[in-house]
C-alpha positions in Angstrom: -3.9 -10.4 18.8 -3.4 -9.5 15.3 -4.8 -12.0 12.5 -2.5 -12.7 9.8 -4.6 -13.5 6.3 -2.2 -14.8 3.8 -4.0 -14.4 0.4 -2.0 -16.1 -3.3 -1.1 -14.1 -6.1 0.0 -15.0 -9.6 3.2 -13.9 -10.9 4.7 -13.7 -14.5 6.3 -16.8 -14.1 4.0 -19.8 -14.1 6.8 -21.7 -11.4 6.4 -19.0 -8.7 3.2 -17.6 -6.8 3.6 -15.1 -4.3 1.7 -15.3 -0.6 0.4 -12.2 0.4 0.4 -11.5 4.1 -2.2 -8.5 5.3 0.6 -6.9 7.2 5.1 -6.9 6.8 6.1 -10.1 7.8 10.3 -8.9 7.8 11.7 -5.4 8.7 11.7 -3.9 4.9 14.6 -6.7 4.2 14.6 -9.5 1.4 15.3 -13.1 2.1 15.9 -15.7 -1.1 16.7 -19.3 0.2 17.6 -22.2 -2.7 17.5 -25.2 0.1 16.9 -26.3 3.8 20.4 -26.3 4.7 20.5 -22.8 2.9 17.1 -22.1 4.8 18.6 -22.3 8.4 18.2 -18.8 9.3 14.3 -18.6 8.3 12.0 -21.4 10.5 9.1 -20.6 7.8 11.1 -21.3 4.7 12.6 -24.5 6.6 9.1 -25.5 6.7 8.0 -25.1 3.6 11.1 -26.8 2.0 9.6 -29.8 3.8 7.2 -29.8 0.8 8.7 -31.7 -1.6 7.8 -30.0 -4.4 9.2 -26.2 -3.4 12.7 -25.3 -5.2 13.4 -22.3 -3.6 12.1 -19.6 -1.0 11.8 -15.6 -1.2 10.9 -13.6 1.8 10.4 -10.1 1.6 8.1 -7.5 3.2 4.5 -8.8 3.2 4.5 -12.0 1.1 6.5 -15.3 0.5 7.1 -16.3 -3.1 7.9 -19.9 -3.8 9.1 -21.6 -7.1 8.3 -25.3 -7.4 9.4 -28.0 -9.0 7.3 -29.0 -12.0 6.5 -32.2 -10.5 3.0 -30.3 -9.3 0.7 -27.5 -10.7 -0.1 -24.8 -8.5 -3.6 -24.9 -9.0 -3.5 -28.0 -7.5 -1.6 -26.9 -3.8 -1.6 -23.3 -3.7 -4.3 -23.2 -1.4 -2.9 -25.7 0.9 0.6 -23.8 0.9 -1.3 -20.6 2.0 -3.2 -22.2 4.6 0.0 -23.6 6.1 1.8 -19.8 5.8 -1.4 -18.3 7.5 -1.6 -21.0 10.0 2.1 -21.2 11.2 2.3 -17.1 11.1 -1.3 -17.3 13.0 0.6 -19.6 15.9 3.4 -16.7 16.3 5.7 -18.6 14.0 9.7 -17.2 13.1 9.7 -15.6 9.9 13.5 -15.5 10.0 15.8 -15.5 13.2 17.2 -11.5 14.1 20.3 -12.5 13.9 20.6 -13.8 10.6 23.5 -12.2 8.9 21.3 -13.9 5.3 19.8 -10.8 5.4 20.2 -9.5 1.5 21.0 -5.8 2.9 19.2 -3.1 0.4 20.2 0.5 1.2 16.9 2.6 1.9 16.8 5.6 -0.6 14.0 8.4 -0.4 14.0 11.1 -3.4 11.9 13.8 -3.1 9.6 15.0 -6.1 7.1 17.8 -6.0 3.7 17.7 -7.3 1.3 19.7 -8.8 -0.1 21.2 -5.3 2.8 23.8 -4.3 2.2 22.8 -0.6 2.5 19.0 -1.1 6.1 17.5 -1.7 6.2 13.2 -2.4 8.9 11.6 -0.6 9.8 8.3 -2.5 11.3 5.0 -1.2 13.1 2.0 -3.5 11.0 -0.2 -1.0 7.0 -0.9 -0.6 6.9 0.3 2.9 3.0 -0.2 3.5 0.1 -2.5 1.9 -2.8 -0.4 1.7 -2.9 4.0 1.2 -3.4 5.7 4.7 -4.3 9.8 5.3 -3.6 11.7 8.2 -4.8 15.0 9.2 -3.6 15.4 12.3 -1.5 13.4 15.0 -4.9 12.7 17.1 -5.8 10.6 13.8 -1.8 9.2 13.4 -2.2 7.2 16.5 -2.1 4.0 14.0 1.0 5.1 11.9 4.7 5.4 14.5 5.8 7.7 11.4 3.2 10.1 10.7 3.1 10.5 14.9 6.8 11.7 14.2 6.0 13.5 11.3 3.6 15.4 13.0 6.2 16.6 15.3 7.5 18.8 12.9 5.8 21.8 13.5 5.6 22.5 9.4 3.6 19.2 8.7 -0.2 19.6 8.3 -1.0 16.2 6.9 0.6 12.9 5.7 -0.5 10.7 3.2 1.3 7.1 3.2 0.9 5.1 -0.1 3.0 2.0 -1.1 6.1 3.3 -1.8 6.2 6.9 -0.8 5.0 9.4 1.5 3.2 12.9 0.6 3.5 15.9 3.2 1.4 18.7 3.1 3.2 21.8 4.8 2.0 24.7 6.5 2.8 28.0 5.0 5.4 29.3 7.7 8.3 27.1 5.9 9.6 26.6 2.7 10.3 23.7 0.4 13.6 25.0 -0.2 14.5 24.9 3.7 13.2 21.4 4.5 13.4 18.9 2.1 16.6 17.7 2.7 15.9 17.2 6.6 12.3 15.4 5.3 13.7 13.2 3.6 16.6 12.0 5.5 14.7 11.6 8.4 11.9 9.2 6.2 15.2 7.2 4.6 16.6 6.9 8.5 13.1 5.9 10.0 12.7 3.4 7.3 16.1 2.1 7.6 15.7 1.5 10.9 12.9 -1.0 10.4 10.3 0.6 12.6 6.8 0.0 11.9 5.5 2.9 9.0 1.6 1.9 10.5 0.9 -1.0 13.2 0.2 -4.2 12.1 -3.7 -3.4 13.4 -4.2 -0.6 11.1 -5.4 -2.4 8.1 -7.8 -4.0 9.5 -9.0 -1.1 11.9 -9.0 1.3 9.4 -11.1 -1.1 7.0 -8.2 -0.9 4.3 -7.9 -5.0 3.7 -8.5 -6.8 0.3 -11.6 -8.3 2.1 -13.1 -4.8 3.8 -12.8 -3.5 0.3 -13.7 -6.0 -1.8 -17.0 -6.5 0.6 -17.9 -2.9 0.0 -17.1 -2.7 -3.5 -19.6 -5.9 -3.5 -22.7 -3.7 -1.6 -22.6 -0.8 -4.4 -25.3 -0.9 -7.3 -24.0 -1.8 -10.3 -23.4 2.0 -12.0 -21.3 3.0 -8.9 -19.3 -0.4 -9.4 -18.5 1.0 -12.7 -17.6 4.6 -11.6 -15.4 2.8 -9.1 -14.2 0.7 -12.0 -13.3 3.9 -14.2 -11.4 5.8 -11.2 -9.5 2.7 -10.3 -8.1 2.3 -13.6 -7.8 5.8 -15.6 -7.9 8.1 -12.9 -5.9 6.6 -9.8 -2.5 6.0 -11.8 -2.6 9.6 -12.8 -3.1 11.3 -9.2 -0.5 9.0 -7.4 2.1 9.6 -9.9 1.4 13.1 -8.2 1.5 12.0 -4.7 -2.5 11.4 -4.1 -5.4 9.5 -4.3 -9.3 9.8 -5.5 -11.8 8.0 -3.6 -15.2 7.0 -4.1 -17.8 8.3 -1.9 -21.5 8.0 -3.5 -23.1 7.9 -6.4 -26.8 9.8 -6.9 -28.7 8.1 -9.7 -31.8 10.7 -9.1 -29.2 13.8 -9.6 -26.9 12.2 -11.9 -24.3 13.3 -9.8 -20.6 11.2 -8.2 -19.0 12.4 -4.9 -15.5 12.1 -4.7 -12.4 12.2 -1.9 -9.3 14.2 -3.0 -6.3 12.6 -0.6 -2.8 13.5 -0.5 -1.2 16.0 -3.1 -5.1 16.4 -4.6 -6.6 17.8 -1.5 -7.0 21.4 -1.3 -4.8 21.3 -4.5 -5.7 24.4 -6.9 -5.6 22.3 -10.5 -7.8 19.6 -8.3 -11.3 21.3 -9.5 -10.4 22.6 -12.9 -8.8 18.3 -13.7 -12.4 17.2 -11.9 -14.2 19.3 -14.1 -12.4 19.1 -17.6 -11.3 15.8 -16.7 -12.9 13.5 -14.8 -16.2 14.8 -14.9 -15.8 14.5 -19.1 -15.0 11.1 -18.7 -17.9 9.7 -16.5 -20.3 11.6 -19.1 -18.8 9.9 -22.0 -18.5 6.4 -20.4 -21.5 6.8 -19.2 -23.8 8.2 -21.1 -27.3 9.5 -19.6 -26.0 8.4 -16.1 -23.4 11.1 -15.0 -24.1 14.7 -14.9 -21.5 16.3 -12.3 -19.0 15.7 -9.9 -18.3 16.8 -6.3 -15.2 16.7 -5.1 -14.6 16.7 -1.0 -11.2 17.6 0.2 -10.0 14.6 2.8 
């Protein structure tokens, strides 16, 4: 049976904190409920209207956002609130009844948008459509993702990368760009639409993606490859999934000076992947860290 780990986020607004679930929770579809009576068509958010100081209900994806009344602070019962969503999802509680017609229907759109790599093309959804990045090489390794099985029965996909909103395909030489973009992309747009599973609810956790497998190893570095990990996570990760992949800490050798890395996605096997490692990358570790940094490696994934 799959766990359900609900974990609480802040917002903006001081009234609502959103309830993170480790996996989707509702079939890419949005859910906003102002009252009980208005909540008949969700079991969860009846529940949680029983609190006395909730004001209204959102369900989408892979959390639950509540506002409250300012009768409480949420310091004071946010952890209570996500024990109760963890618990009641945990004993195969409704999220929201299948035949709801509350359903706030958002049309699925995918644009495509190349990337730097000339074989990788980003296919982009308006919805977050997984909660952690997944790669796939092959469809031995795609047993975990429904989609990039399917992709992978396109006999022009070589790999699929799966971020939070978008997918990147790497393509084999025999086709062109220009030939099968359009079919790409309609087929992602209709396979999202249809509110299949993009991964299995299992993956996270299997594939040691969660907030918890990550934050543990994060935790079991030494403290200079915490702050490598630090550096690519915030001036180095943005950059590369704007283009459709990901960089990914391997090791760090103190003795040698020297930082492996994982190109993913739109960055692996990419020809401006060395020359930005080199001039890039590789500059910046030496200047943030003086003395500590000499080179980087960078592994295609």
């Amino acid at each position: 049976m799959n766990t359900f780990k609900v974990s609480v986020q802040e917002t903006s607004n001081s009234s609502i904190v959103k309830f993170e679930v480790n996996q989707f929770i509702t079939k890419h579809q949005s859910f906003e409920f102002n009252n009980i009576d208005d909540a008949k068509a969700s079991p969860l958010a009846q529940q949680l209207f029983y609190l006395p100081f909730v004001k209204k209900v959102y369900i989408s994806g892979n959390f639950v956002a509540v506002e409250r009344f300012d009768i409480v602070e949420w310091n004071d019962v946010q952890d209570e609130v996500s024990e109760q969503i963890e618990a009641y999802l945990n004993d195969g509680g409704i999220v929201v009844e299948e035949s709801s017609a509350a359903t706030k229907k958002v049309p699925i759109t995918v644009y495509a948008e190349s990337t730097p790599n000339p074989s990788v093309m980003k296919f982009v959804a308006n919805k977050k459509i997984v909660t952690a990045l997944f790669e796939f090489t092959s469809i031995d390794e795609a047993k975990l993702s429904p989609l990039a099985t399917e992709l992978f029965h396109f006999p022009f996909v070589q790999r699929v990368f799966i971020d939070e909103n978008y997918v990147s395909i790497t393509k084999y030489d025999m086709a062109e760009w220009q030939d099968i973009t359009i079919e790409l992309r309609e087929f992602i747009r209709s396979y999202i639409e249809s509110g299949k599973d993009v991964v299995l609810p299992e993956a996270v956790e299997t594939l040691q993606k969660s907030s918890k497998q990550i934050d543990s190893k994060f935790e079991a570095l030494d403290d200079i490859s915490k702050e490598i990990v630090n550096i690519l996570e915030e001036y180095v990760k943005p950059a590369v999934a704007s283009d459709g992949g990901n960089i990914q800490f391997i090791s760090y050798d103190s003795a040698e000076k020297s930082v492996s890395v994982m190109l993913q996605g739109a960055c692996s096997g990419c020809p401006s992947s060395t020359y930005t490692l080199k001039s890039g990358i590789e500059n910046m570790l030496k200047e943030m860290l003086p003395g500590k940094v000499e080179t980087v490696e960078a592994i295609n994934g």
